[in-house]
PDB file of N, CA, C, O and CB in Angstrom:
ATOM      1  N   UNK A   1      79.200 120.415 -99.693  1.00  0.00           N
ATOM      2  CA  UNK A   1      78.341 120.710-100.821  1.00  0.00           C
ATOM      3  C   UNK A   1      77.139 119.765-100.766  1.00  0.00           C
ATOM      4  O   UNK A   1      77.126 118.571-100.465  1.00  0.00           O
ATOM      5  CB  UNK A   1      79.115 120.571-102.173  1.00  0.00           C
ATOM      6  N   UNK A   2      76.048 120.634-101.152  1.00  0.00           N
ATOM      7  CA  UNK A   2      75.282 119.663-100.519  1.00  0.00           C
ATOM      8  C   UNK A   2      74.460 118.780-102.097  1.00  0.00           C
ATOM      9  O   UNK A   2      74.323 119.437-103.129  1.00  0.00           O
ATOM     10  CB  UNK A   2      74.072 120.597 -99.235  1.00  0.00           C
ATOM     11  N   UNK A   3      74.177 117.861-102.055  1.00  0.00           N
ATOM     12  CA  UNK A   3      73.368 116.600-103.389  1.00  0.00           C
ATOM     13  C   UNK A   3      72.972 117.734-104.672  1.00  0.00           C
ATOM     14  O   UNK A   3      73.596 117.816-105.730  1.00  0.00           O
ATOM     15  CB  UNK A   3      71.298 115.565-102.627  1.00  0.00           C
ATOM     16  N   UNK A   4      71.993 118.420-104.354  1.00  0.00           N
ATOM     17  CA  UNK A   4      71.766 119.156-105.472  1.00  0.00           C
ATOM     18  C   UNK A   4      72.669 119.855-105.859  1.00  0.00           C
ATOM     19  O   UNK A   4      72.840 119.853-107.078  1.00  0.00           O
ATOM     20  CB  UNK A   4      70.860 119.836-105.417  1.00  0.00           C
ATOM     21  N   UNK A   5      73.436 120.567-105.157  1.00  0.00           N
ATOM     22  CA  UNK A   5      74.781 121.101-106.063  1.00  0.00           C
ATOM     23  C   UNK A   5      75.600 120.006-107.156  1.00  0.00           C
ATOM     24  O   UNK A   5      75.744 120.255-108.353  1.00  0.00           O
ATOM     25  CB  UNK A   5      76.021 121.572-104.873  1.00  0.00           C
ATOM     26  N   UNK A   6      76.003 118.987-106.603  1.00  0.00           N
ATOM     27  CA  UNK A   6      76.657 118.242-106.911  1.00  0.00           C
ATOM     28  C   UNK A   6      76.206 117.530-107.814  1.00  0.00           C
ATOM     29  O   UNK A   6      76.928 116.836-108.530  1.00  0.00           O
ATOM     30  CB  UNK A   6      77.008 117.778-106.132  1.00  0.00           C
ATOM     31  N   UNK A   7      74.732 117.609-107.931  1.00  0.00           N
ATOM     32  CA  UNK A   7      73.910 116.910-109.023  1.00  0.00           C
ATOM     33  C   UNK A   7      74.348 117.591-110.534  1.00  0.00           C
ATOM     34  O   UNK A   7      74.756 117.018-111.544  1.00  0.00           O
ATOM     35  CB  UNK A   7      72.158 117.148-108.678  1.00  0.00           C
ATOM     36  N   UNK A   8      74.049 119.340-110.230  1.00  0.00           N
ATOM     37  CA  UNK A   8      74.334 120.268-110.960  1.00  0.00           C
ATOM     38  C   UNK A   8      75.639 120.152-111.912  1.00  0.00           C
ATOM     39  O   UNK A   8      75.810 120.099-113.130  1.00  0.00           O
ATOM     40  CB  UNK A   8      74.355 121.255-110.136  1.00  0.00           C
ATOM     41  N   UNK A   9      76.465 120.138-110.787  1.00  0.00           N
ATOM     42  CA  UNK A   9      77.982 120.247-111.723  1.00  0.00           C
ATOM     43  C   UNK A   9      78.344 119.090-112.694  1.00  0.00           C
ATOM     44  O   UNK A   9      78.936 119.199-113.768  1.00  0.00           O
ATOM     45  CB  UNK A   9      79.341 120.274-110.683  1.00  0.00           C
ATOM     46  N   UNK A  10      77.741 117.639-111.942  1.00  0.00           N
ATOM     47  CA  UNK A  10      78.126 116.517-112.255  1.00  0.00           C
ATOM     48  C   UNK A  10      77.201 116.490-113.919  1.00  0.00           C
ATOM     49  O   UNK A  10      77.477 115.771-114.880  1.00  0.00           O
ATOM     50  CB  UNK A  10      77.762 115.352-110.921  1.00  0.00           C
ATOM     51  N   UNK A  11      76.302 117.309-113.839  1.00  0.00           N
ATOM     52  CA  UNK A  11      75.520 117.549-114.965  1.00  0.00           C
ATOM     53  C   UNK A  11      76.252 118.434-115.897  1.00  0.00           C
ATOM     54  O   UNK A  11      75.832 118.454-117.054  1.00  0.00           O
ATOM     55  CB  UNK A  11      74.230 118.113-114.595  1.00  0.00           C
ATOM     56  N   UNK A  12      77.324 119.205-115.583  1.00  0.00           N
ATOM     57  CA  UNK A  12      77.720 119.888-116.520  1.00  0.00           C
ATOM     58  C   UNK A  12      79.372 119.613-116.674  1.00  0.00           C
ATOM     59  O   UNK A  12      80.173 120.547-116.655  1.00  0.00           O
ATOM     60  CB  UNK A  12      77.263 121.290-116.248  1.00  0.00           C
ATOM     61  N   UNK A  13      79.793 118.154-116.835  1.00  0.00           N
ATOM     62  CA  UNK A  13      80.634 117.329-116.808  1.00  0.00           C
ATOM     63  C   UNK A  13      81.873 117.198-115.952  1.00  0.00           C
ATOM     64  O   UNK A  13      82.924 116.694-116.349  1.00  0.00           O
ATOM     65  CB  UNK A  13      80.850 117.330-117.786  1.00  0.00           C
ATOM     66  N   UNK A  14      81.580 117.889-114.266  1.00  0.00           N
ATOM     67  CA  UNK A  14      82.469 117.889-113.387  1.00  0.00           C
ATOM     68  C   UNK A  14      82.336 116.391-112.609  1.00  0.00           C
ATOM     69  O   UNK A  14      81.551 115.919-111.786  1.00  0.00           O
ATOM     70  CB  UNK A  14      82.279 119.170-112.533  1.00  0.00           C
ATOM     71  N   UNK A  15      83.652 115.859-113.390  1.00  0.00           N
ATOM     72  CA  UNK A  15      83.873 114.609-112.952  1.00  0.00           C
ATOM     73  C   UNK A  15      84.377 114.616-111.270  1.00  0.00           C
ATOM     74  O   UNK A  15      84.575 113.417-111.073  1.00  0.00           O
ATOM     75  CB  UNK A  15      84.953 113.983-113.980  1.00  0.00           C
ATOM     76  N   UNK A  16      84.586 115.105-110.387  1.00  0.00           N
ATOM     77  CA  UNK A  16      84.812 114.977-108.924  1.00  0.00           C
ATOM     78  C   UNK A  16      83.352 114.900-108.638  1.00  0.00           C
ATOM     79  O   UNK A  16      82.888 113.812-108.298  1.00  0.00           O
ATOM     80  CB  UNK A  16      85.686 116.229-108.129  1.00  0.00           C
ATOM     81  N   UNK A  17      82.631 115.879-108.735  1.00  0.00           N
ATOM     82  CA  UNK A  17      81.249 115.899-108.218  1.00  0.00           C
ATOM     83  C   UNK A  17      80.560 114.989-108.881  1.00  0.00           C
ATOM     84  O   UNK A  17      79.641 114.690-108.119  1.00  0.00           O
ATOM     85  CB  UNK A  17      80.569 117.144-108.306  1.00  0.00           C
ATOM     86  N   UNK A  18      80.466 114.404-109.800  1.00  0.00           N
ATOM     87  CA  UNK A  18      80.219 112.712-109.933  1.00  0.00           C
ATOM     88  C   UNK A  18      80.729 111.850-109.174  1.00  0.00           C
ATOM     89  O   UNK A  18      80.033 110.847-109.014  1.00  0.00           O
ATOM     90  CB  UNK A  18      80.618 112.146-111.046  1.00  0.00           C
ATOM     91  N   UNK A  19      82.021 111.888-108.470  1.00  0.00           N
ATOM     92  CA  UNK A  19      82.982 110.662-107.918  1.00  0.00           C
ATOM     93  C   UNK A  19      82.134 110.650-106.810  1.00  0.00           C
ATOM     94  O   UNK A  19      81.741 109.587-106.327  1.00  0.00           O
ATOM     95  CB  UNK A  19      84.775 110.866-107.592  1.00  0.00           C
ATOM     96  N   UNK A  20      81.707 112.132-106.206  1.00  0.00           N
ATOM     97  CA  UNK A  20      81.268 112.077-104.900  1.00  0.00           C
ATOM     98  C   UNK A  20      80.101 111.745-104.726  1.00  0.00           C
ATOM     99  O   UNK A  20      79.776 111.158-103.694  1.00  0.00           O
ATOM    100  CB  UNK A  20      81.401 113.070-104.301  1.00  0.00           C
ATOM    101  N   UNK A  21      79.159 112.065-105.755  1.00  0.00           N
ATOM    102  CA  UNK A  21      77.702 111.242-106.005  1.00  0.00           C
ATOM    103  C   UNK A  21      77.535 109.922-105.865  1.00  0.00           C
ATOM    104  O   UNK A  21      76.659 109.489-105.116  1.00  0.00           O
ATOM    105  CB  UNK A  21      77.224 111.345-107.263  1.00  0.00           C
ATOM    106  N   UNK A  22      78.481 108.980-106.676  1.00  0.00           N
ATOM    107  CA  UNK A  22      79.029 107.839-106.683  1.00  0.00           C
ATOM    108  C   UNK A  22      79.247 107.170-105.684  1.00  0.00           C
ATOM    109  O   UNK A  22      78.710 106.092-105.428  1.00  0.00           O
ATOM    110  CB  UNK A  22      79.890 107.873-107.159  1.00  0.00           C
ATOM    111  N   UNK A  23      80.344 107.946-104.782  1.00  0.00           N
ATOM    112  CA  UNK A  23      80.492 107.233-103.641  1.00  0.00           C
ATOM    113  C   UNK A  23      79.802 107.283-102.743  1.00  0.00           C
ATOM    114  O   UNK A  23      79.879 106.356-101.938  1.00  0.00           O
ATOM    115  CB  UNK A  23      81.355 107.337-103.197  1.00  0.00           C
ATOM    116  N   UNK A  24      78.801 108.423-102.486  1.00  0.00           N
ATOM    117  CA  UNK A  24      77.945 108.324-101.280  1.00  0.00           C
ATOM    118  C   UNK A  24      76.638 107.080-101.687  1.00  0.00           C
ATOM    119  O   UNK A  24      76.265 106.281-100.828  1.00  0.00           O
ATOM    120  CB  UNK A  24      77.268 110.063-100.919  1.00  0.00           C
ATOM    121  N   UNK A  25      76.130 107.085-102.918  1.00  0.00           N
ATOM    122  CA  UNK A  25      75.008 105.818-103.325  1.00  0.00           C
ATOM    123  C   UNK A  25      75.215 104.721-103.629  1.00  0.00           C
ATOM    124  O   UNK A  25      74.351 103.894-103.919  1.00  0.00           O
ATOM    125  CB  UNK A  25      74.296 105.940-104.263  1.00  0.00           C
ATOM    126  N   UNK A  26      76.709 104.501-103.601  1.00  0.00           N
ATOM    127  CA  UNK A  26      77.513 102.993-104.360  1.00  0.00           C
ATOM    128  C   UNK A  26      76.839 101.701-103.157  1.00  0.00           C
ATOM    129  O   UNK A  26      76.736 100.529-103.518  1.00  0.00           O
ATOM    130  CB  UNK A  26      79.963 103.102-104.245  1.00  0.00           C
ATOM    131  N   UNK A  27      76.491 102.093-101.948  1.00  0.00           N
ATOM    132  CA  UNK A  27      76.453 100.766-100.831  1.00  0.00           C
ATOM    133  C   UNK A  27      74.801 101.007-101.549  1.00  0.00           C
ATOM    134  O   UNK A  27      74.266 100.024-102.062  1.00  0.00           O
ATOM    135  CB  UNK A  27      76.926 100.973 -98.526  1.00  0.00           C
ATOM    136  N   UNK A  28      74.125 102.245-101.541  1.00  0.00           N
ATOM    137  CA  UNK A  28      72.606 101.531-101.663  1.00  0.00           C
ATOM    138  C   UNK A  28      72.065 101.000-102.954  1.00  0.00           C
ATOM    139  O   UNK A  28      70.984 100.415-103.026  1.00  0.00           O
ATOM    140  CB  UNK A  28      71.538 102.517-101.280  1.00  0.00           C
ATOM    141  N   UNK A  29      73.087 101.293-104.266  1.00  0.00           N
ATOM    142  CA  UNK A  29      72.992 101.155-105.402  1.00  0.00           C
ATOM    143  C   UNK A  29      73.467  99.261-104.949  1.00  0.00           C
ATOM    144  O   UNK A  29      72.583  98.405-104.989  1.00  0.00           O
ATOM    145  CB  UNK A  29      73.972 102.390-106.435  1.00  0.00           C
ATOM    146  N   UNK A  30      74.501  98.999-104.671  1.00  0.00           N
ATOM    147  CA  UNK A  30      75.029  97.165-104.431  1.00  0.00           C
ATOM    148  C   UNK A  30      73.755  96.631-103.653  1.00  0.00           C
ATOM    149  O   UNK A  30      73.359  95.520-104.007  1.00  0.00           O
ATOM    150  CB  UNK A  30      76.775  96.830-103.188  1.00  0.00           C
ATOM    151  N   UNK A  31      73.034  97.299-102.599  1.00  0.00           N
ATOM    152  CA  UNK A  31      72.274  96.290-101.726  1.00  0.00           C
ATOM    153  C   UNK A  31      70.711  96.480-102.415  1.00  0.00           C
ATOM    154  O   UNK A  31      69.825  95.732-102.000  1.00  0.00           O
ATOM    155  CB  UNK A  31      72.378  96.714 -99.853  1.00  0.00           C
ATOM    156  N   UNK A  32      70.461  97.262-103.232  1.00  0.00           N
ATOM    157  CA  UNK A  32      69.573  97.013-104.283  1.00  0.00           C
ATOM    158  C   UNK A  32      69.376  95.874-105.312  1.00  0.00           C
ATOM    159  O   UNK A  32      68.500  95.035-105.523  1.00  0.00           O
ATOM    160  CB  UNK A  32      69.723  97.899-104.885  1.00  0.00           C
ATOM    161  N   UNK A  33      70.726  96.249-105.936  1.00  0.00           N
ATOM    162  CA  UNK A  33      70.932  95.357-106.984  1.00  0.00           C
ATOM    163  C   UNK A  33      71.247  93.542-106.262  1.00  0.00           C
ATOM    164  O   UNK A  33      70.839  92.465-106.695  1.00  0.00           O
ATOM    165  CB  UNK A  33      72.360  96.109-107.915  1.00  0.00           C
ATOM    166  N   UNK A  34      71.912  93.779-105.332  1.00  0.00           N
ATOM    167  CA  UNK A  34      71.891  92.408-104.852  1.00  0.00           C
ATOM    168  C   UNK A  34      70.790  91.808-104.470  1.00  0.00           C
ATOM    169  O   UNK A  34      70.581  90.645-104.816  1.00  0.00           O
ATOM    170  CB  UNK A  34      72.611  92.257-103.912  1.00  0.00           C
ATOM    171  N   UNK A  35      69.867  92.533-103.658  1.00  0.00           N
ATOM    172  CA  UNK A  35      68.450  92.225-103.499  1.00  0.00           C
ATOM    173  C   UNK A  35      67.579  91.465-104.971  1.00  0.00           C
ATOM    174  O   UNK A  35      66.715  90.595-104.863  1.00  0.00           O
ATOM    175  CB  UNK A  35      67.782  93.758-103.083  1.00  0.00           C
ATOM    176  N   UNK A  36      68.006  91.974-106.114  1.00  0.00           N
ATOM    177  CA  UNK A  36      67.147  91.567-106.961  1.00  0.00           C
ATOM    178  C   UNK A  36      67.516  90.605-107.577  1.00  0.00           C
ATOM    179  O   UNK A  36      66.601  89.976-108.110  1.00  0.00           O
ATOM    180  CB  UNK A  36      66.788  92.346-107.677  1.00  0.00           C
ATOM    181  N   UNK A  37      69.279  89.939-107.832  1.00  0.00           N
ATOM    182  CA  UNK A  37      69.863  89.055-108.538  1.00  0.00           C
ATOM    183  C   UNK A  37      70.320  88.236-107.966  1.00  0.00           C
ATOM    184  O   UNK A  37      70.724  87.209-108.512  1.00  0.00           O
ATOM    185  CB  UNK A  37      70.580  89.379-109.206  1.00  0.00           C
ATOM    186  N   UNK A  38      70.408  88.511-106.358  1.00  0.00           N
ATOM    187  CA  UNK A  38      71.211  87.491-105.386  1.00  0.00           C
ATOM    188  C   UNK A  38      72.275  86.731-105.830  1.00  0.00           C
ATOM    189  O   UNK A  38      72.224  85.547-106.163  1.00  0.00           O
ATOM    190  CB  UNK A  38      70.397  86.513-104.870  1.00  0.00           C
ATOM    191  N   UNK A  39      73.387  87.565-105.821  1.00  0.00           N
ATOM    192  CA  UNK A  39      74.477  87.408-106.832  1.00  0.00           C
ATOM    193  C   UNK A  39      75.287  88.208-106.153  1.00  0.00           C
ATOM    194  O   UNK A  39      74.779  89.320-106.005  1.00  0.00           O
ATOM    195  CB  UNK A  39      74.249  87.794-108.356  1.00  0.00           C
ATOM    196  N   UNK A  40      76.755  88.055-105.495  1.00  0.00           N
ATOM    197  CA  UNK A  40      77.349  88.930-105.204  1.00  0.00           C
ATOM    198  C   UNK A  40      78.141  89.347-106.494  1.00  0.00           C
ATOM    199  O   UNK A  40      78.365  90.551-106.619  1.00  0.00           O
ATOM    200  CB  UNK A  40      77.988  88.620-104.082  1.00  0.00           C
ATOM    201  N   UNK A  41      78.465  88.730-107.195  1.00  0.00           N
ATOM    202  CA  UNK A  41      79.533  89.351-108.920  1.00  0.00           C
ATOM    203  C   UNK A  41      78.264  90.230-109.403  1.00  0.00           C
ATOM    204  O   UNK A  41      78.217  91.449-109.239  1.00  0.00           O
ATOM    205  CB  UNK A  41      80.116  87.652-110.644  1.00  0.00           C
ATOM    206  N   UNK A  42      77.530  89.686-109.843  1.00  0.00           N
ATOM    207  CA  UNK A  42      76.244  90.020-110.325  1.00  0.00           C
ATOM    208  C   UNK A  42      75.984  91.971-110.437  1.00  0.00           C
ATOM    209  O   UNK A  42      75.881  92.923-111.210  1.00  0.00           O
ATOM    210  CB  UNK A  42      75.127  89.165-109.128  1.00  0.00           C
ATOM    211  N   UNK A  43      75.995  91.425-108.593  1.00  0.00           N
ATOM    212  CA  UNK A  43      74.973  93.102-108.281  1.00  0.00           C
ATOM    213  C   UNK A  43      76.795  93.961-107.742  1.00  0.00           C
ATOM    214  O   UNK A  43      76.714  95.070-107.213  1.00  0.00           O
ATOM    215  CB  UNK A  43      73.035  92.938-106.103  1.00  0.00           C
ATOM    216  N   UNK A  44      77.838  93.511-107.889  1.00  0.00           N
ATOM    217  CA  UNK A  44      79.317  94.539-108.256  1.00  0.00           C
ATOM    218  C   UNK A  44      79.124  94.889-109.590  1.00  0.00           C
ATOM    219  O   UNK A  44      79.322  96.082-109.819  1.00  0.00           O
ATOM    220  CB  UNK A  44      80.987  93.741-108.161  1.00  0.00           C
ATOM    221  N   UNK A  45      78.823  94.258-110.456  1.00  0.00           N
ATOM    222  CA  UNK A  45      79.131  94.487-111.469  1.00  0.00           C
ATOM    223  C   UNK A  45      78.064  95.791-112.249  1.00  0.00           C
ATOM    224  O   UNK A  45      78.248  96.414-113.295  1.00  0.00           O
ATOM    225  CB  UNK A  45      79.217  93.142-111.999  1.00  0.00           C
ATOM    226  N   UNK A  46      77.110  95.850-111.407  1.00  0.00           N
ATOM    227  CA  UNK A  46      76.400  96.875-111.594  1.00  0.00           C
ATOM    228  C   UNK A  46      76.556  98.030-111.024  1.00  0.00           C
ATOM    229  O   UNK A  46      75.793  98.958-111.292  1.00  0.00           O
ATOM    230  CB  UNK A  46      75.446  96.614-111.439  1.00  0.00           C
TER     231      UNK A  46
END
């Protein structure tokens, strides 16, 4: 399934197709956030 689908459903409260959103952006969402707080608890916790 490809992002925009998954955007879709996750929009109309299908929690799997959130999990999977989640897990594919979770490493660039941490090396973002770590970039800005230089904090490893910090930028998990976000």
């Amino acid at each position: 399934m490809n992002e925009k689908d998954l955007v879709e459903k996750a929009k109309k409260g299908n929690k799997q197709a959130l999990a999977e959103l989640v897990k594919s952006h979770e490493m660039t969402v941490y090396n973002f956030a770590f970039k800005i707080c230089r904090n490893k608890d910090q930028a998990e916790n976000i």
